[in-house]
PDB file of N, CA, C, O and CB in Angstrom:
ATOM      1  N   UNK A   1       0.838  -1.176   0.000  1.00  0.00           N
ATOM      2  CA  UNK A   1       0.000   0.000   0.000  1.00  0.00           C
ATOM      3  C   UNK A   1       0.882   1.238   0.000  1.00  0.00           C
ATOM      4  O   UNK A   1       2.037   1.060   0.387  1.00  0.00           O
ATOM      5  CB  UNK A   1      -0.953  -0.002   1.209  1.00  0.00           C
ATOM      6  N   UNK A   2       0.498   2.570  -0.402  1.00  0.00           N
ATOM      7  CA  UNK A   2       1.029   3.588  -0.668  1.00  0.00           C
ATOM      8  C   UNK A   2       0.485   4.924  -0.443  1.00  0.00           C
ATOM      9  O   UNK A   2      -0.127   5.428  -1.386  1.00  0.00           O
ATOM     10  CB  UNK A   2       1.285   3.428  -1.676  1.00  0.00           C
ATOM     11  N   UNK A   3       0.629   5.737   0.891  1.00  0.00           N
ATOM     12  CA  UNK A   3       0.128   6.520   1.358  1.00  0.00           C
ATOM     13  C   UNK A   3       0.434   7.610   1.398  1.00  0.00           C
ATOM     14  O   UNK A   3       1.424   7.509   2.123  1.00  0.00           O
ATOM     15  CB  UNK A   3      -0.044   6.279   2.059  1.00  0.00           C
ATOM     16  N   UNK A   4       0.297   9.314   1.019  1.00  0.00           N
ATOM     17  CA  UNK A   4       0.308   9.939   0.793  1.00  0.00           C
ATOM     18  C   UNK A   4      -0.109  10.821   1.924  1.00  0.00           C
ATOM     19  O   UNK A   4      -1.075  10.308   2.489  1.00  0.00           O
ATOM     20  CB  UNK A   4       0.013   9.770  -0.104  1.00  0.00           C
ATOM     21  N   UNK A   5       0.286  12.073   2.529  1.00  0.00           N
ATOM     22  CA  UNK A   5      -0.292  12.538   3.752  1.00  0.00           C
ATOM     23  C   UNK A   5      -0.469  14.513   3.400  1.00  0.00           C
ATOM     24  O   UNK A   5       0.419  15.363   3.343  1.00  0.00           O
ATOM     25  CB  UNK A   5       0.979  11.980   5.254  1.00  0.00           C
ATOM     26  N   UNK A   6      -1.500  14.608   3.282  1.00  0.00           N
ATOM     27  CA  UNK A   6      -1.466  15.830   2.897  1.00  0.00           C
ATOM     28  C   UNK A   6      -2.385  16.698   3.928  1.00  0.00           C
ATOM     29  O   UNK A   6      -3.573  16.445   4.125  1.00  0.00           O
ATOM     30  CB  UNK A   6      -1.878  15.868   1.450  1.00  0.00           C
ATOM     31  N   UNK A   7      -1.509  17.991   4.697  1.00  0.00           N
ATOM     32  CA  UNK A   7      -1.876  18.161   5.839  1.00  0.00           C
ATOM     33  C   UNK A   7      -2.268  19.694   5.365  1.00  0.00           C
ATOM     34  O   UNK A   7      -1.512  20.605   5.029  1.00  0.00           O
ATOM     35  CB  UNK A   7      -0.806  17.792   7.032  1.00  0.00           C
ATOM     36  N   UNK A   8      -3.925  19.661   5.468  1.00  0.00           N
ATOM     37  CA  UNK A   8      -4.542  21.191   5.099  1.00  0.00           C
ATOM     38  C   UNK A   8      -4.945  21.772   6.660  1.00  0.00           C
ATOM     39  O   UNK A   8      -5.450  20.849   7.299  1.00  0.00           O
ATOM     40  CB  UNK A   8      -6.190  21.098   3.896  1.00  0.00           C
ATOM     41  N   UNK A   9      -4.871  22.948   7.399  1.00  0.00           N
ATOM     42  CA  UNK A   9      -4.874  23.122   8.500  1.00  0.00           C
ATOM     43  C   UNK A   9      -4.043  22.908   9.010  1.00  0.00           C
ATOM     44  O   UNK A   9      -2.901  22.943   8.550  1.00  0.00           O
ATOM     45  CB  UNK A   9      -5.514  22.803   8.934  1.00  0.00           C
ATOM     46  N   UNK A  10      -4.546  22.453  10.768  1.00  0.00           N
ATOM     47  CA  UNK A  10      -4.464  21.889  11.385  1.00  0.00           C
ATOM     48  C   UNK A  10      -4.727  20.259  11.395  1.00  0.00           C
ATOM     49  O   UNK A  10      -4.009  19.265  11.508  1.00  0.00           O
ATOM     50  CB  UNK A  10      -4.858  22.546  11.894  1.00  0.00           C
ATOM     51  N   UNK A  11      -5.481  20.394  11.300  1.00  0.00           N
ATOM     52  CA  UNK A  11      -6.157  18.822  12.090  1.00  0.00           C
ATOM     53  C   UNK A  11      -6.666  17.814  10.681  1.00  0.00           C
ATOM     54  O   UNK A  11      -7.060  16.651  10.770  1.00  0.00           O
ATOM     55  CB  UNK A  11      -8.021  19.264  13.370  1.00  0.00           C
ATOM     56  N   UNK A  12      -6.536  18.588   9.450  1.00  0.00           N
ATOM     57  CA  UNK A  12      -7.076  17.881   8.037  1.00  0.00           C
ATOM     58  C   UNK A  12      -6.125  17.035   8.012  1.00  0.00           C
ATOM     59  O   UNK A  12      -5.075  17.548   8.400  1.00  0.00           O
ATOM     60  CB  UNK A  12      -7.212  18.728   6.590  1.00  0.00           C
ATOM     61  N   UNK A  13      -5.999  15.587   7.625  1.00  0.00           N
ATOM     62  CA  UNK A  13      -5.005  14.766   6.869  1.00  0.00           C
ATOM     63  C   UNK A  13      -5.912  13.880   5.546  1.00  0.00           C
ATOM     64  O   UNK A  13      -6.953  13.225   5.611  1.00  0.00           O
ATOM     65  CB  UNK A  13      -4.191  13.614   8.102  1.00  0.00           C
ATOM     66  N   UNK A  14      -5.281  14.101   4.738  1.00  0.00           N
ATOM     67  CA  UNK A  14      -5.785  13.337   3.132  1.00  0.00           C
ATOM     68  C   UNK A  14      -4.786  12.292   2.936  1.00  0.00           C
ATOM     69  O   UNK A  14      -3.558  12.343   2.874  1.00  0.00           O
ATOM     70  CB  UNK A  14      -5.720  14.460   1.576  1.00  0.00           C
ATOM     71  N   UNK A  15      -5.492  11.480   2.865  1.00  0.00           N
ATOM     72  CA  UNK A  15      -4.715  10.034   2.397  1.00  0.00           C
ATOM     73  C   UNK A  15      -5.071   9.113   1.126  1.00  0.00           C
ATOM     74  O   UNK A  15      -6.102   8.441   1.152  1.00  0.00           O
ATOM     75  CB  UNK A  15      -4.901   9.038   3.534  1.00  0.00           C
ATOM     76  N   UNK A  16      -4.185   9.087  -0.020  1.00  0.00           N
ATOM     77  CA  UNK A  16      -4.189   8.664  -0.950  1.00  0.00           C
ATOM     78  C   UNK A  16      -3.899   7.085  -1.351  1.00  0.00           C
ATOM     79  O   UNK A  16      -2.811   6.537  -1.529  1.00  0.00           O
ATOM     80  CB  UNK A  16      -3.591   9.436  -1.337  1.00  0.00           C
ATOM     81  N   UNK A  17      -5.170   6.561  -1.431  1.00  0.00           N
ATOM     82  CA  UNK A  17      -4.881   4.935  -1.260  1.00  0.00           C
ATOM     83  C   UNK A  17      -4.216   4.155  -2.370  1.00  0.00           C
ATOM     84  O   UNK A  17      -5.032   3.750  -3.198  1.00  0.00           O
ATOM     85  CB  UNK A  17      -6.205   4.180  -1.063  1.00  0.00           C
ATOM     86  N   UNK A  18      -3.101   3.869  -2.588  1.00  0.00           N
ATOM     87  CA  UNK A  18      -3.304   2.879  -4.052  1.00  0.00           C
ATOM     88  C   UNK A  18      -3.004   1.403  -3.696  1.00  0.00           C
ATOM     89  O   UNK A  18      -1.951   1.181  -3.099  1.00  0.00           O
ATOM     90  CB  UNK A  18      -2.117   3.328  -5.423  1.00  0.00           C
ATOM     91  N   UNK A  19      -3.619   0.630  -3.927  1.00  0.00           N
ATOM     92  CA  UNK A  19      -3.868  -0.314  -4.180  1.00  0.00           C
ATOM     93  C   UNK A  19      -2.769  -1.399  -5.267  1.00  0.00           C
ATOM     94  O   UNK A  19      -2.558  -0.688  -6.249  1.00  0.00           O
ATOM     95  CB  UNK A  19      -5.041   0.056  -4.497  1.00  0.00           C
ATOM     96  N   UNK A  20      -2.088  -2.646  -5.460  1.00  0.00           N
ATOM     97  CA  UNK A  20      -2.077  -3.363  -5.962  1.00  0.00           C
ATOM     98  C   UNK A  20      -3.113  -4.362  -6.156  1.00  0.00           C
ATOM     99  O   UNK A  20      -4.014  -4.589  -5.349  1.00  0.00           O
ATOM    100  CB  UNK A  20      -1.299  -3.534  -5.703  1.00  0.00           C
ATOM    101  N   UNK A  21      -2.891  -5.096  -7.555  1.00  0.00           N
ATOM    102  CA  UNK A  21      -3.736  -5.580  -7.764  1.00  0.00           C
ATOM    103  C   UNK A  21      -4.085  -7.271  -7.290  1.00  0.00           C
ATOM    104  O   UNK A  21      -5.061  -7.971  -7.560  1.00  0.00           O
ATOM    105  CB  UNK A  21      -3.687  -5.217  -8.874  1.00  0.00           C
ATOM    106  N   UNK A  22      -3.180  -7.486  -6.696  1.00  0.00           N
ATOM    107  CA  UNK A  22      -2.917  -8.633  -5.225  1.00  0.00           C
ATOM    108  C   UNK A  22      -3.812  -8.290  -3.938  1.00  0.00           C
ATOM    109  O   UNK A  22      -4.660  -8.964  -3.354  1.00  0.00           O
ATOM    110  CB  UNK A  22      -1.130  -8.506  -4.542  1.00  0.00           C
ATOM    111  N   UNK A  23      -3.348  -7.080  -3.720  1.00  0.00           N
ATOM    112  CA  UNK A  23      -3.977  -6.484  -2.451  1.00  0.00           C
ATOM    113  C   UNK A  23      -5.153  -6.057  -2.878  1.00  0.00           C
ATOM    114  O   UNK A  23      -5.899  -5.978  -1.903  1.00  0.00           O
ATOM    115  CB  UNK A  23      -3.235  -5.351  -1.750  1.00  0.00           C
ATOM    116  N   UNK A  24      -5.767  -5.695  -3.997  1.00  0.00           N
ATOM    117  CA  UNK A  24      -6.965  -5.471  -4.374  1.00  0.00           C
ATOM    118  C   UNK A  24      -8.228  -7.231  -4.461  1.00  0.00           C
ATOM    119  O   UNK A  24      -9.363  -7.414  -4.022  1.00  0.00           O
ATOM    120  CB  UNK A  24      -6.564  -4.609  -5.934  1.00  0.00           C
ATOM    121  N   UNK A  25      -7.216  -8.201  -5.274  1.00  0.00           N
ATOM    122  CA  UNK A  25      -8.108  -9.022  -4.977  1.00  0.00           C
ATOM    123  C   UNK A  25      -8.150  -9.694  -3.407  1.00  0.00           C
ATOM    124  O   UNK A  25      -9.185 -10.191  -2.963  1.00  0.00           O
ATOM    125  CB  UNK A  25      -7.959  -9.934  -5.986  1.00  0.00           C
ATOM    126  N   UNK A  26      -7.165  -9.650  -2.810  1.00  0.00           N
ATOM    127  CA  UNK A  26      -7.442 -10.234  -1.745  1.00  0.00           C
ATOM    128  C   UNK A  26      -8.815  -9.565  -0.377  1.00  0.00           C
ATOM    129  O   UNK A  26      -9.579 -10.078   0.441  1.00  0.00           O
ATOM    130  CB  UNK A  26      -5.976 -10.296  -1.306  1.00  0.00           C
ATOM    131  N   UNK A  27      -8.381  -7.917  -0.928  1.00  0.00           N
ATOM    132  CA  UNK A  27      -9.627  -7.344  -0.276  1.00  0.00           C
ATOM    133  C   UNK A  27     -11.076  -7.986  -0.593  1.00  0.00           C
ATOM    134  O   UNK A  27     -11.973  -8.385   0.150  1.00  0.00           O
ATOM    135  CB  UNK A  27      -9.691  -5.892  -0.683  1.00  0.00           C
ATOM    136  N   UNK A  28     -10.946  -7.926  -1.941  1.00  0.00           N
ATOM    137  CA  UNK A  28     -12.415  -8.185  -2.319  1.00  0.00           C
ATOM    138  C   UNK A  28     -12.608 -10.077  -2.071  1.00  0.00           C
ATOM    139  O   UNK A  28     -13.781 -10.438  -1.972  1.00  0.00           O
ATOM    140  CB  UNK A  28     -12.691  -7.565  -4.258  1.00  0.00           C
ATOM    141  N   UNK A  29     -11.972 -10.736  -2.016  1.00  0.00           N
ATOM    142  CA  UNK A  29     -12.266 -11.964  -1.722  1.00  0.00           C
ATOM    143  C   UNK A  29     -12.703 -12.032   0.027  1.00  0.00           C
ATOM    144  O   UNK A  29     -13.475 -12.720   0.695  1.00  0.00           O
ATOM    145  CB  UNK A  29     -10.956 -12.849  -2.200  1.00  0.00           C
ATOM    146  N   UNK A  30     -11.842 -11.033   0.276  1.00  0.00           N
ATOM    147  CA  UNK A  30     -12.365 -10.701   1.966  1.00  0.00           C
ATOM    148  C   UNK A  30     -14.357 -10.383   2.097  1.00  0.00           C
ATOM    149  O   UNK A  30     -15.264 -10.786   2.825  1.00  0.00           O
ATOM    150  CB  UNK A  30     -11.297  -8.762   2.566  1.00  0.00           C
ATOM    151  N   UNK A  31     -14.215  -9.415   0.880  1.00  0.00           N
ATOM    152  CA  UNK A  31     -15.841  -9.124   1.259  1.00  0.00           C
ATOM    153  C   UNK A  31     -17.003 -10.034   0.962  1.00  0.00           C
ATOM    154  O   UNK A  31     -18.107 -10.086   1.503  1.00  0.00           O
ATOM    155  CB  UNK A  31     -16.286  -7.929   0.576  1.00  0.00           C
ATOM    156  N   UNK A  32     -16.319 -10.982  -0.365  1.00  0.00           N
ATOM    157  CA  UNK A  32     -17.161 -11.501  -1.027  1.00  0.00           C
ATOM    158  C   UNK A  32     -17.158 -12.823   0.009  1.00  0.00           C
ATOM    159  O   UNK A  32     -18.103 -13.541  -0.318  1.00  0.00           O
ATOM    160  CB  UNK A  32     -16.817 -11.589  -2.613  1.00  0.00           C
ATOM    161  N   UNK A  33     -16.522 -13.318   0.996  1.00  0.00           N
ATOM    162  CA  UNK A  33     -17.084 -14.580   1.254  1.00  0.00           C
ATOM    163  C   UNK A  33     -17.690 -14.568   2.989  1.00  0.00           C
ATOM    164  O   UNK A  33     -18.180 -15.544   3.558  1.00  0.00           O
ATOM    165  CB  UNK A  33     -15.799 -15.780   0.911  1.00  0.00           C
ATOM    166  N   UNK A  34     -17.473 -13.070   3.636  1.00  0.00           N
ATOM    167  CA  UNK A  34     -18.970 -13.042   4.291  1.00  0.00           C
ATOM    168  C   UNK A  34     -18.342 -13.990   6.112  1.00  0.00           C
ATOM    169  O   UNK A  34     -19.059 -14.076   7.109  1.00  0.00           O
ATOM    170  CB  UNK A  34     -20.553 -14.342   2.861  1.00  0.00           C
ATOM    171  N   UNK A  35     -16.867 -14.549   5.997  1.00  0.00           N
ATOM    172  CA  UNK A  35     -16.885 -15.600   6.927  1.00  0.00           C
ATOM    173  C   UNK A  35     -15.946 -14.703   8.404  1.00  0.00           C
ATOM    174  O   UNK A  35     -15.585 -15.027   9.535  1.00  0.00           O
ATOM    175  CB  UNK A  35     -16.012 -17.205   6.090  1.00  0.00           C
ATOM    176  N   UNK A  36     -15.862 -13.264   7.398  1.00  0.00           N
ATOM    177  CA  UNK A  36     -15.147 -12.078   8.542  1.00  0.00           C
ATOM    178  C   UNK A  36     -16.002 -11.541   9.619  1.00  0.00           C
ATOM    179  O   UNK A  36     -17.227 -11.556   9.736  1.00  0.00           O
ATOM    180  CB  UNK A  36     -14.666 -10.675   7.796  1.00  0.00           C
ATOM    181  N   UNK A  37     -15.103 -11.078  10.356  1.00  0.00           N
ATOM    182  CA  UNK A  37     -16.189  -9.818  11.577  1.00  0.00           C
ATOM    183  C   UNK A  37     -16.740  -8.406  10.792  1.00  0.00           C
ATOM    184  O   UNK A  37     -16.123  -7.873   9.870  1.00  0.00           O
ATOM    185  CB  UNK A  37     -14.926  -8.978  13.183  1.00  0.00           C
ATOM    186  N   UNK A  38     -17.676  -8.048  11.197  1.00  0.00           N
ATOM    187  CA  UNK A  38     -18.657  -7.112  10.246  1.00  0.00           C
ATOM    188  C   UNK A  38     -17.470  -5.506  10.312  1.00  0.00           C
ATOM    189  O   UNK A  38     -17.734  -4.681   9.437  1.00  0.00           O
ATOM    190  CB  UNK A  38     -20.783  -6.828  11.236  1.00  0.00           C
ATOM    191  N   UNK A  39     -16.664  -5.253  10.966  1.00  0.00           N
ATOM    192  CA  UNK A  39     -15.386  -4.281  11.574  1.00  0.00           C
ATOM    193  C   UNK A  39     -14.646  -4.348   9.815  1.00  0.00           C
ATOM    194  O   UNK A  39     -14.615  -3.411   9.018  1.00  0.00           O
ATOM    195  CB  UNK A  39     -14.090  -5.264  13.338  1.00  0.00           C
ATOM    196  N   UNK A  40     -14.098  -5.810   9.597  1.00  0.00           N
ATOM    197  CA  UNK A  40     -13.024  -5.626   9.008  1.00  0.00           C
ATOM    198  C   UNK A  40     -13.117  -5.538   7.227  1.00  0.00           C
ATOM    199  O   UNK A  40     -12.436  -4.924   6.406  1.00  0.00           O
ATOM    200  CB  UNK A  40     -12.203  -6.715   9.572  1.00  0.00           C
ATOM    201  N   UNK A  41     -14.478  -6.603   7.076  1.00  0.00           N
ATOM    202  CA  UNK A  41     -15.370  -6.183   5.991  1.00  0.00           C
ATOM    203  C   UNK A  41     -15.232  -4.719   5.686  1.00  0.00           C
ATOM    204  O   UNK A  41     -14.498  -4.166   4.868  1.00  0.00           O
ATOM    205  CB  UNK A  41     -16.802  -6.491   6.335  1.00  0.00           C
ATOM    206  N   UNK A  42     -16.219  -4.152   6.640  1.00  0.00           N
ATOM    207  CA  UNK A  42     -16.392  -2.875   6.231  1.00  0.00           C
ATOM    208  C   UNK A  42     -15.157  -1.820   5.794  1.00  0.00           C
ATOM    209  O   UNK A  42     -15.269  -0.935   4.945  1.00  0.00           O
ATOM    210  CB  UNK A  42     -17.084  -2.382   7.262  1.00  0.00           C
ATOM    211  N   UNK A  43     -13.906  -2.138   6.610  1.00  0.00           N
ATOM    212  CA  UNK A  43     -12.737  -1.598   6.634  1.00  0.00           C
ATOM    213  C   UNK A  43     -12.333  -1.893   5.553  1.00  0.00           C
ATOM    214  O   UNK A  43     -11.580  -1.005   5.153  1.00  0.00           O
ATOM    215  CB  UNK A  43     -11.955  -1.873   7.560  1.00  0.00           C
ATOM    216  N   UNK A  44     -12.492  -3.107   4.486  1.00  0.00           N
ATOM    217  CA  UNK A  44     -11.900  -3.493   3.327  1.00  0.00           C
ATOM    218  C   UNK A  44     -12.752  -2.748   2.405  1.00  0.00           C
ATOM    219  O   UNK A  44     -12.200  -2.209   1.446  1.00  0.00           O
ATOM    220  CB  UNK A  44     -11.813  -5.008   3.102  1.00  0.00           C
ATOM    221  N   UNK A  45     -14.171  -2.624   2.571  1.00  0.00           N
ATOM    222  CA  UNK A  45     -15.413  -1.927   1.725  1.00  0.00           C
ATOM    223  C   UNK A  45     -14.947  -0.331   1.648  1.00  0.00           C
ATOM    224  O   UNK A  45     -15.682   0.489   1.098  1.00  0.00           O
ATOM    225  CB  UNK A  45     -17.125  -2.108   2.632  1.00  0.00           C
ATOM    226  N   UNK A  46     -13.740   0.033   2.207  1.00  0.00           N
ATOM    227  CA  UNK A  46     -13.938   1.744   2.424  1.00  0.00           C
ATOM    228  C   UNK A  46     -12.117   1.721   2.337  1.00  0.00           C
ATOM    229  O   UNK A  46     -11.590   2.822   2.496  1.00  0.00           O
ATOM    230  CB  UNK A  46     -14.952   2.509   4.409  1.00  0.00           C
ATOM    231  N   UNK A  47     -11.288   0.659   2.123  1.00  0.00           N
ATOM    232  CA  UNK A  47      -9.904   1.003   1.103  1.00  0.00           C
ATOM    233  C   UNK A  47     -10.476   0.586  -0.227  1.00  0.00           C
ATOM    234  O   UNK A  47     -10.126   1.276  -1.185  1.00  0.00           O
ATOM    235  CB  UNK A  47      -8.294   0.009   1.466  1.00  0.00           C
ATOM    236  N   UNK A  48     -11.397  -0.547  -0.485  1.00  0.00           N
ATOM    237  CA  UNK A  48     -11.310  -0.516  -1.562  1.00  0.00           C
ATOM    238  C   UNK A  48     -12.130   0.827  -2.314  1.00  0.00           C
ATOM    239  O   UNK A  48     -11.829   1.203  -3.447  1.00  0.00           O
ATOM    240  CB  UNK A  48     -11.647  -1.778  -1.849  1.00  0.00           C
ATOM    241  N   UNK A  49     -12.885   1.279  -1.734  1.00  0.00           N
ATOM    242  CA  UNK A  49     -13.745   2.402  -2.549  1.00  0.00           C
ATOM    243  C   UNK A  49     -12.591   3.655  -2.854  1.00  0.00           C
ATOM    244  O   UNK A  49     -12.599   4.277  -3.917  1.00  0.00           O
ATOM    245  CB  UNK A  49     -15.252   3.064  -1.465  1.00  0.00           C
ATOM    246  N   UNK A  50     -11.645   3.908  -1.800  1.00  0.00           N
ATOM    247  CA  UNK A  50     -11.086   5.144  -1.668  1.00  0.00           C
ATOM    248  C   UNK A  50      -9.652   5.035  -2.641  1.00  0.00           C
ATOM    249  O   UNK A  50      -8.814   5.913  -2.846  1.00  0.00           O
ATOM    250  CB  UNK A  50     -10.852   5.479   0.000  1.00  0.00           C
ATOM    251  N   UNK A  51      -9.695   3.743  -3.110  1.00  0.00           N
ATOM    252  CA  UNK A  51      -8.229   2.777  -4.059  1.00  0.00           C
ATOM    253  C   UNK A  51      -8.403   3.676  -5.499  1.00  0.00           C
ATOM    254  O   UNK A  51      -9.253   3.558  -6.382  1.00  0.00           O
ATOM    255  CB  UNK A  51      -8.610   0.416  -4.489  1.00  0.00           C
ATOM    256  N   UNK A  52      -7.250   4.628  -5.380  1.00  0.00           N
ATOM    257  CA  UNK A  52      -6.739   5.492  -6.927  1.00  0.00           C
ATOM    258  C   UNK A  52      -5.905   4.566  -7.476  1.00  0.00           C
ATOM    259  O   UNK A  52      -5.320   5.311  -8.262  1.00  0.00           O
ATOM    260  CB  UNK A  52      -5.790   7.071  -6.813  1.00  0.00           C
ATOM    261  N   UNK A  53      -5.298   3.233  -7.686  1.00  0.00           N
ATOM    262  CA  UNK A  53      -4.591   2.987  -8.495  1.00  0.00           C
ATOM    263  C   UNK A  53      -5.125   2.283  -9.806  1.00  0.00           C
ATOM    264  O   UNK A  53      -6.298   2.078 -10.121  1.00  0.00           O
ATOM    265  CB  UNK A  53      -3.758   2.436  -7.878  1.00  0.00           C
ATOM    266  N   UNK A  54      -4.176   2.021 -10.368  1.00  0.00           N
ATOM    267  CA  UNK A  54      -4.629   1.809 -12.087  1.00  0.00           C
ATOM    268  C   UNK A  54      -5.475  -0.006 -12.110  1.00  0.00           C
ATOM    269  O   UNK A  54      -5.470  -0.855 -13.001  1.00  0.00           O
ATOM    270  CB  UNK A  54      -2.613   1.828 -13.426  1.00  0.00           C
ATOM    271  N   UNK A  55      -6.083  -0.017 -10.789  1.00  0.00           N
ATOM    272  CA  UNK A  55      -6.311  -1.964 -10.880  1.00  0.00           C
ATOM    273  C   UNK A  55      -8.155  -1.838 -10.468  1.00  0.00           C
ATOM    274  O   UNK A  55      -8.988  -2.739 -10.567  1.00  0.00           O
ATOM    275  CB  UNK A  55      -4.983  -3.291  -9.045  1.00  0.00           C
ATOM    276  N   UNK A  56      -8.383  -0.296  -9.961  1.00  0.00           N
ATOM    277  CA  UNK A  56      -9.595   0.283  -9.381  1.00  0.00           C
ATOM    278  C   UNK A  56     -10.590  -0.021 -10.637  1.00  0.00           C
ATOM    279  O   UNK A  56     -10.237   0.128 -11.807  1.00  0.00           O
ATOM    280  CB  UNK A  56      -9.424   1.999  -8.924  1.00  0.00           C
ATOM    281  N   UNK A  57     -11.710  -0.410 -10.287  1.00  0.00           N
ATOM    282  CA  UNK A  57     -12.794  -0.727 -10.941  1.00  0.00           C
ATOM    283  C   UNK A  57     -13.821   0.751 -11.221  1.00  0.00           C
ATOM    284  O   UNK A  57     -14.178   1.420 -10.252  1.00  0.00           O
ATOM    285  CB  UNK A  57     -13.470  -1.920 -10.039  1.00  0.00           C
ATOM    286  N   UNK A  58     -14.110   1.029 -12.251  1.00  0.00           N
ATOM    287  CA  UNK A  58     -14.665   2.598 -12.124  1.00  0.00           C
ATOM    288  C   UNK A  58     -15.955   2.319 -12.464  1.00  0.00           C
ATOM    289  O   UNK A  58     -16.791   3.221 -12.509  1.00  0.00           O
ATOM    290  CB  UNK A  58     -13.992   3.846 -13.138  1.00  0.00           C
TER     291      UNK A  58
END
């Protein structure tokens, strides 16, 4: 993963997700089979949405 930290203010931080496309399927095999805690799902449901790299589904 590859993170980017861009500090507007004070207290703003922007973080730029990219994704491989390893780490992309393994997320989504995370969501798709349902056998996780509802925490980490969701945590995979919200890198993969926020994922700028070139493997992102548009």
């Amino acid at each position: 993963m590859f993170f980017i930290i861009n500090l507007r203010g004070l207290n703003m931080k922007k973080y730029i997700v990219t994704l491989t496309k390893d780490e992309r399927e393994t997320l989504s095999a995370l969501t798709s089979k349902g056998k996780h805690k509802s925490q980490k799902i969701l945590n995979a449901l919200i890198l993969l949405g926020c994922d700028e790299g070139e493997y992102q589904i548009k």
